[in-house]
GUZA-568975 format. One record per residue (C-alpha): residue in three letters; residue number from 0; x, y, z. Coordinates in steps of 0.2 Angstrom, whole numbers, plus 2048, in hexadecimal, padded with zeros to 3 digits. Layout:
N
NODE   r   k   X   Y   Z
NODE ala NUM   X   Y   Z
...
This chain:
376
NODE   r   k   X   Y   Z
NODE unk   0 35E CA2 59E
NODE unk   1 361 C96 5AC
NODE unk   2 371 C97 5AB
NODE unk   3 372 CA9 5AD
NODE unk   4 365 CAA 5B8
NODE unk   5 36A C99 5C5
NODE unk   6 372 CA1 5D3
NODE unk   7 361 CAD 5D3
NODE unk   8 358 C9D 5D3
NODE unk   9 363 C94 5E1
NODE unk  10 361 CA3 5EE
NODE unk  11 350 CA4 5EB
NODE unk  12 34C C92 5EE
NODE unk  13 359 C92 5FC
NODE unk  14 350 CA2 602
NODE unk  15 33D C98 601
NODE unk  16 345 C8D 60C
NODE unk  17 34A C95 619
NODE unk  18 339 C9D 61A
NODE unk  19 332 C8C 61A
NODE unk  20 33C C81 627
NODE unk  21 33F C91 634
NODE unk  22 32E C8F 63C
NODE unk  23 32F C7B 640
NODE unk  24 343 C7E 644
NODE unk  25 33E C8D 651
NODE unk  26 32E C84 657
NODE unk  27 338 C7F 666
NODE unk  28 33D C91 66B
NODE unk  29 32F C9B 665
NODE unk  30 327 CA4 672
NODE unk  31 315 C9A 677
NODE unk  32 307 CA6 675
NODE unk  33 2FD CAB 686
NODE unk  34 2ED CAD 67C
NODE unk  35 2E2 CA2 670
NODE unk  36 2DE CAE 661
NODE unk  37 2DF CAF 64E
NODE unk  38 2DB CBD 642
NODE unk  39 2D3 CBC 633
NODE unk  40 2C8 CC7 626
NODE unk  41 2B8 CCC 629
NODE unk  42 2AA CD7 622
NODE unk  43 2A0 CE2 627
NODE unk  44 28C CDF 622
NODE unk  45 280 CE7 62B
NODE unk  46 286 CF9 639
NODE unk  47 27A CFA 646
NODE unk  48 27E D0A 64D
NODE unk  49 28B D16 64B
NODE unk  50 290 D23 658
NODE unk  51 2A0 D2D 650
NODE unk  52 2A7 D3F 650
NODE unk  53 2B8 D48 64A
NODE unk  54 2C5 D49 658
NODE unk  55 2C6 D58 65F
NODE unk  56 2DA D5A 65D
NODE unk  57 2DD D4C 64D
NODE unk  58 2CC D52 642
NODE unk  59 2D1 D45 634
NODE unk  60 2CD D37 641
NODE unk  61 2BC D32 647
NODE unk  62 2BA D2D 656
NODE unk  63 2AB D24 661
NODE unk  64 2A2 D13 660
NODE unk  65 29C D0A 654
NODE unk  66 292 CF8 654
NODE unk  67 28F CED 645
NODE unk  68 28D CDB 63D
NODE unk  69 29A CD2 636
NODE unk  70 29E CC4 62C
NODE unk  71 2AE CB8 62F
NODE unk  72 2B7 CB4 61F
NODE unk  73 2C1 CA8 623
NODE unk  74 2C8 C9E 62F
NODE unk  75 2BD C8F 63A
NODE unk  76 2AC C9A 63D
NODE unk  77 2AF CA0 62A
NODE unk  78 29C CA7 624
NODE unk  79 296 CA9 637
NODE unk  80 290 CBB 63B
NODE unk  81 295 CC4 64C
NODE unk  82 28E CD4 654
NODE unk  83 29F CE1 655
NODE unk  84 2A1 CEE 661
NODE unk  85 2AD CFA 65B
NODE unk  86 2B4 D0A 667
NODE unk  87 2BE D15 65B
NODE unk  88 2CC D1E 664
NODE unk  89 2DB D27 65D
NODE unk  90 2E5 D18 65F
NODE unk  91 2D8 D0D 65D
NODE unk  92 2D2 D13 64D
NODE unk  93 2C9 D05 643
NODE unk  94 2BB D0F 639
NODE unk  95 2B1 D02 62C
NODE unk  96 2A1 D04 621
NODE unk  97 296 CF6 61B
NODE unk  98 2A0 CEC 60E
NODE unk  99 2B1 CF0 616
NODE unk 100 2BE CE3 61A
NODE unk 101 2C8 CE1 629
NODE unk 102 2D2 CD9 635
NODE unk 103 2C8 CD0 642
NODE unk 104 2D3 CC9 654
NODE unk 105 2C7 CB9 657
NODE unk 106 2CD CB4 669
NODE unk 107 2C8 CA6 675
NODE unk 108 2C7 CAB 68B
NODE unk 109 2C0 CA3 698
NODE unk 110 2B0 CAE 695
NODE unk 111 2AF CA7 682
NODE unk 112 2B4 CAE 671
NODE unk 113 2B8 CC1 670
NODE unk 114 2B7 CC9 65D
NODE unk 115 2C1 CD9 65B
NODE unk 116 2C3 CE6 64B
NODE unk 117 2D6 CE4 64D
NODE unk 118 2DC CEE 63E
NODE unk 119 2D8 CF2 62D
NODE unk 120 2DC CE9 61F
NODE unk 121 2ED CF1 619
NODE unk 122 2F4 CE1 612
NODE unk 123 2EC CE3 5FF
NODE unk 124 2F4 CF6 600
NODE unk 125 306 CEE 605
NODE unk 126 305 CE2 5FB
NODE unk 127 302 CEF 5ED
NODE unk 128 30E CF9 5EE
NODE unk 129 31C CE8 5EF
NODE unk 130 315 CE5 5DE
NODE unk 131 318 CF7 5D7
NODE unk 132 32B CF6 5DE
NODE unk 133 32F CE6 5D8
NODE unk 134 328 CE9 5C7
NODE unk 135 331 CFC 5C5
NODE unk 136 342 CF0 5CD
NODE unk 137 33E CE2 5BD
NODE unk 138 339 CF0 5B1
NODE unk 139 348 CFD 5B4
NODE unk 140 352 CEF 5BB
NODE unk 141 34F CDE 5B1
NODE unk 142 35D CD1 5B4
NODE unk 143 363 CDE 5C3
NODE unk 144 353 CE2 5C9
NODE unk 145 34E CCF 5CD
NODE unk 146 35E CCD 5D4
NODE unk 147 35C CDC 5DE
NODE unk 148 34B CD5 5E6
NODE unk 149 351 CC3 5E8
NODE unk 150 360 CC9 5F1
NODE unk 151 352 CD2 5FB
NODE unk 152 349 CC4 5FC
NODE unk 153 35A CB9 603
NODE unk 154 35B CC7 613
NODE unk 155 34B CC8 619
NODE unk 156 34C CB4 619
NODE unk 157 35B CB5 623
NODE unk 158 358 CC2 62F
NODE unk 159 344 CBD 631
NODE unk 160 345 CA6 631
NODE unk 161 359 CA7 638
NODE unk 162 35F CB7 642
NODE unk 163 34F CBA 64C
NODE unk 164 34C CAA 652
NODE unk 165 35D CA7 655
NODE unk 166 35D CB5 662
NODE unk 167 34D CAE 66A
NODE unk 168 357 C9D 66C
NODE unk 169 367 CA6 676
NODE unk 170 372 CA5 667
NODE unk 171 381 CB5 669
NODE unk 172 378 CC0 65F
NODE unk 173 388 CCB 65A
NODE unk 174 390 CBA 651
NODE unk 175 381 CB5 649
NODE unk 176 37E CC7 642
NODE unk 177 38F CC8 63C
NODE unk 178 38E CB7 634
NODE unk 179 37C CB9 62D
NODE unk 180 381 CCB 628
NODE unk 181 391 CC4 61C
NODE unk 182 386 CB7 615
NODE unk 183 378 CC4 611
NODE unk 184 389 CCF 60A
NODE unk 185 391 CC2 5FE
NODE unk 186 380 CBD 5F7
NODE unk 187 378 CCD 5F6
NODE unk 188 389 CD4 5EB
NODE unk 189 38B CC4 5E0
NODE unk 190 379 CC5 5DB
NODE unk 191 37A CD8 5D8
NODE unk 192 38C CDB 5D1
NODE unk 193 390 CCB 5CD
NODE unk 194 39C CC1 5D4
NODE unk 195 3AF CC8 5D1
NODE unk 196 3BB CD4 5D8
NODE unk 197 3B1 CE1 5DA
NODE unk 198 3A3 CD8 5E0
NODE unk 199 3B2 CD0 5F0
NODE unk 200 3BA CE3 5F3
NODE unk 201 3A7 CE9 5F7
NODE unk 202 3A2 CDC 602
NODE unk 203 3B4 CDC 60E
NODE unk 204 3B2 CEF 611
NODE unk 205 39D CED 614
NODE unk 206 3A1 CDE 621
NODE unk 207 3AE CEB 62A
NODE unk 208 3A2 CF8 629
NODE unk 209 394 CF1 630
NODE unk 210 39E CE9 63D
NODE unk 211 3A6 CFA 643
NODE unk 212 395 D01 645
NODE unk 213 38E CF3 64C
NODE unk 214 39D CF6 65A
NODE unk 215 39A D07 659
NODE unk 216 389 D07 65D
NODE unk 217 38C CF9 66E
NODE unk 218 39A D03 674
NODE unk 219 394 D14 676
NODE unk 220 383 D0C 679
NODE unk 221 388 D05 687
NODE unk 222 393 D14 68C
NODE unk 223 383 D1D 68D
NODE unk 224 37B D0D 698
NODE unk 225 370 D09 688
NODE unk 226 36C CF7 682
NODE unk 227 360 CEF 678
NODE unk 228 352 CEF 685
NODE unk 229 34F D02 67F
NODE unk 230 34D CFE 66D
NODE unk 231 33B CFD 667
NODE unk 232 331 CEE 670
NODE unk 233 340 CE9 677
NODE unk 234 33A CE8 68A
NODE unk 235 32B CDE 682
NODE unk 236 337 CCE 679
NODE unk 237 33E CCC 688
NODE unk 238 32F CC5 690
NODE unk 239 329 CBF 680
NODE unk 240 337 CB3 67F
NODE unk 241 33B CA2 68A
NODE unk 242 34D CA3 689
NODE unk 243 357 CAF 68D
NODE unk 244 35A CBC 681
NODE unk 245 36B CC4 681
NODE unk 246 362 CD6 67E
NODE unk 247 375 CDF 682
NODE unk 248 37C CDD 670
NODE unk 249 36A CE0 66A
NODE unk 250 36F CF3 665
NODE unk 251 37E CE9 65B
NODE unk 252 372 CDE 650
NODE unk 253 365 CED 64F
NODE unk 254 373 CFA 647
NODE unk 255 379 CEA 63C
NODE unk 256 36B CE8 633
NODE unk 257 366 CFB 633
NODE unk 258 376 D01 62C
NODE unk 259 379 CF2 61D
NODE unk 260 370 CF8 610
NODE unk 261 379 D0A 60F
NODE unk 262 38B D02 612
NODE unk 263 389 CF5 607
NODE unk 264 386 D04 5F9
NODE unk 265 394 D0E 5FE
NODE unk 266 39E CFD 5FE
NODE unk 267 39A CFA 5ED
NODE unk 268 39D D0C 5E6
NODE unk 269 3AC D0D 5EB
NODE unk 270 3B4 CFC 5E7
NODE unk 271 3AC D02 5D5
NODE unk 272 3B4 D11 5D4
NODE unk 273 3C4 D09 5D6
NODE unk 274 3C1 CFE 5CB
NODE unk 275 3BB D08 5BB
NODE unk 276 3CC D15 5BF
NODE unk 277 3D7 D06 5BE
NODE unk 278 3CF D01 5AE
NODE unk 279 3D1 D13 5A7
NODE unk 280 3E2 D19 5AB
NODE unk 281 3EB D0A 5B0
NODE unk 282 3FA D14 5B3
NODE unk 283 3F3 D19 5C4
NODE unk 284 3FC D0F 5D2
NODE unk 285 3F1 D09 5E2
NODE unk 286 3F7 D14 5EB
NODE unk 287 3EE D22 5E0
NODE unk 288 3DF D17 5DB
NODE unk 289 3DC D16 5EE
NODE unk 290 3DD D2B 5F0
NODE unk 291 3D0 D2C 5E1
NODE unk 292 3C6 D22 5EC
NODE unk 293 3C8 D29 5FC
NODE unk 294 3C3 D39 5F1
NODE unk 295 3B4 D32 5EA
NODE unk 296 3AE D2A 5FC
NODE unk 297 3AF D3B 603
NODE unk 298 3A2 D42 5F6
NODE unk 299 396 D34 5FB
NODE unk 300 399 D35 60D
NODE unk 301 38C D43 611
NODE unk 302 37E D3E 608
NODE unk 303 381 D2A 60E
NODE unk 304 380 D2F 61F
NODE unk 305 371 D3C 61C
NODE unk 306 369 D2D 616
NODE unk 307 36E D21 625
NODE unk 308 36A D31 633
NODE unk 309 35B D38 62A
NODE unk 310 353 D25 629
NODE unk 311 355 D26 63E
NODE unk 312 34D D38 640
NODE unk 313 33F D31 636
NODE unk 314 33B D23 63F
NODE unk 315 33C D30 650
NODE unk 316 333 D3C 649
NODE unk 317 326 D3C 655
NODE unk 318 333 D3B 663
NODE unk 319 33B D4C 65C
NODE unk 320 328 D54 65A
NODE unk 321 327 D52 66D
NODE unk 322 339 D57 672
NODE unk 323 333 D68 667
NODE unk 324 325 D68 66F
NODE unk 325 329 D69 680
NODE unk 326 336 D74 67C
NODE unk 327 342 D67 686
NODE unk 328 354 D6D 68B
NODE unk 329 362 D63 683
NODE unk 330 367 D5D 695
NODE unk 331 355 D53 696
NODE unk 332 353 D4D 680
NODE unk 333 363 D48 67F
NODE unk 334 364 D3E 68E
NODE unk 335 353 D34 689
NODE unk 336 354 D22 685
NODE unk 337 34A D23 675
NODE unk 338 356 D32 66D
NODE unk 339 366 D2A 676
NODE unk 340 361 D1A 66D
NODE unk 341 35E D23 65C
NODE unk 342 36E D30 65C
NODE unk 343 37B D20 661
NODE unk 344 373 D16 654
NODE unk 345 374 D23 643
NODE unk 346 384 D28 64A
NODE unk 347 38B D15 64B
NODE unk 348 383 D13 63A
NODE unk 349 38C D20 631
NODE unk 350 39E D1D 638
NODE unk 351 399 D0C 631
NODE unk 352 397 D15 621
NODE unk 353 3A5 D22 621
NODE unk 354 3B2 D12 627
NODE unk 355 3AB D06 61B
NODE unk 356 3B4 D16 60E
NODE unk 357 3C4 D11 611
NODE unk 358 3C2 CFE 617
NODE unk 359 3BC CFB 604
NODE unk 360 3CA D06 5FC
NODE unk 361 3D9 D01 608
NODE unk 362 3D3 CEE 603
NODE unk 363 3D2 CF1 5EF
NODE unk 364 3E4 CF0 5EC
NODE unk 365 3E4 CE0 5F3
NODE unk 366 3D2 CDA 5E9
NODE unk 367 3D9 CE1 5DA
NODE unk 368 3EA CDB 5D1
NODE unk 369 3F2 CEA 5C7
NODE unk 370 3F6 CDD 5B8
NODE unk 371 3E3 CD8 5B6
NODE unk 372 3D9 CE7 5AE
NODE unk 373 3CC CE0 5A7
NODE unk 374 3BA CE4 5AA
NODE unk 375 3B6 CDE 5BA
């Protein structure tokens, strides 16, 4: 079993790693917090008045004041009790009974210690739900499904403990991605399909792909005098960080990341299909292995880039709610920043995907040798 299961093993510790030496190895360029303050869990013991009534336009939200005792459960004052005032906006929206949990800010001014119903407990919920995907990935999955999460595992340590704080420490942020991204790539492929020709067709035409729209996305970006300072928060980083932040090829590393998943599974299907015609008829020449796929690709290509274009419009759905809503002319919505920002990036992100079609099949004659047909 550890043989079979060792490079699964070897990511995972490699991945543990990374999450454990990032903090300490960014400690010199992480951005030094202006504020004193923790959070930690609290409960609520004792409300002391409650002043509350439906919103007028949102009903399903209360809004008002409420004031109550709570009880820290952790932290240095864990067990001391503190008087909560609570206002209850719509954004602000923080509604507890006695016995509830939550998420109390506990943060140290000049005036004393301020305590704050920050959020509701959401973590046990999240949490949850990661342990009903990762047992439907194990149970429907087994041996895939574990590789499946550690590769998982493996990106979110690269892009969280190297990428990001990379960027926040000047590195160029388009090589970083690009390297970071064909790491992520080769792993993620040899753990999922193994490591053979098939695996090496996929990942050459993912890396192409995501590069094109990656270039995609900066060029006509830019072309429309968009950069990275228009992506969500991205105004706020730059005067989060110390150093410099090269917040130009931002929109680059932004459409890397967003757009991998969905190439790297037209990538794959592709090199597959090649490979299972040659293994069936090895009569067909390259040259007619590559028109089967290019065939095959363009069934695919308009549900991938449904997906990759849908994902955006969800993410904006609020944005379109109030372009509809104010009935705007497409002279003023389509020259917004936010939907700019959101049409150049699902546009980059499928030519990603509709190049990343060819790149994989043009390159399988070359992955694949016509004298070799066994199961790859």
């Amino acid at each position: 079993m550890i043989r079979n299961y060792g490079f699964t093993f070897l990511i995972a510790a490699l991945s543990t790693l990374i999450f454990y030496f990032s903090p300490s190895w960014s400690e010199s360029f992480r951005p030094t917090q202006s504020q004193q303050q923790i959070f930690v869990e609290a409960k609520v013991v004792k409300m002391i008045s409650s002043h509350l009534a439906p919103d007028a336009r949102v009903p399903s939200i209360t809004t008002g004041q409420q004031v109550f005792m709570a009880e820290l459960l952790e932290g240095p004052e864990q067990g001391k009790q503190v008087k909560i005032d609570n206002p209850l906006s719509r954004q602000h929206n923080v509604y507890v009974d006695e016995g509830d949990v939550f998420i109390m800010m506990v943060r140290q001014t000049v005036n004393g210690t301020v305590y704050w119903a920050y959020n509701h407990k959401r973590s046990d919920a999240i949490y949850l739900m990661l342990a009903a995907f990762f047992a439907l990935l194990l149970s429907f999955g087994r041996k895939e499904g574990l590789n499946s999460m550690v590769a998982l595992y493996f990106t979110a340590a690269l892009i969280i403990g190297v990428l990001v704080p990379s960027i926040f420490a000047g590195w160029n942020p388009i090589l970083t991605s690009i390297v970071l991204m064909a790491v992520i790539i080769i792993v993620s492929f040899i753990l999922v399909s193994g490591a053979n020709r098939k695996s090496i067709c996929a990942m050459g035409g993912t890396l192409l792909g995501i590069v094109a729209a990656g270039i995609m996305a900066q060029l006509f970006g830019e072309m429309a005098n968009l950069s990275g300072i228009y992506l969500d928060k991205g105004e706020d980083v730059i005067y989060l960080a110390e150093n410099l932040i090269p917040i130009r090829w931002l929109m680059f590393v932004a459409i890397v990341i967003a757009a991998l998943g969905a190439v790297m599974d037209v990538a794959i299907s592709i090199a597959s299909a090649y490979n299972e015609l040659r293994i069936t008829d090895p009569k067909l020449t390259p040259k007619q292995l590559v028109h089967a796929c290019m065939n095959i690709g363009r069934d695919i290509m308009g549900t991938m880039t449904n997906t990759l274009i849908l994902a955006f419009a969800g993410g904006a759905l609020t944005t379109i709610m109030m372009v509809w809503g104010f009935n705007m002319p497409a002279n003023q919505f389509m020259n917004m920043p936010l939907v700019a920002m959101a049409v150049v990036n699902a546009l980059a992100g499928s030519v990603g995907i509709v190049l990343t079609i060819p790149f994989t099949a043009w390159l399988a004659p070359y992955v694949f040798k016509p004298n070799q047909l066994e199961q790859q």
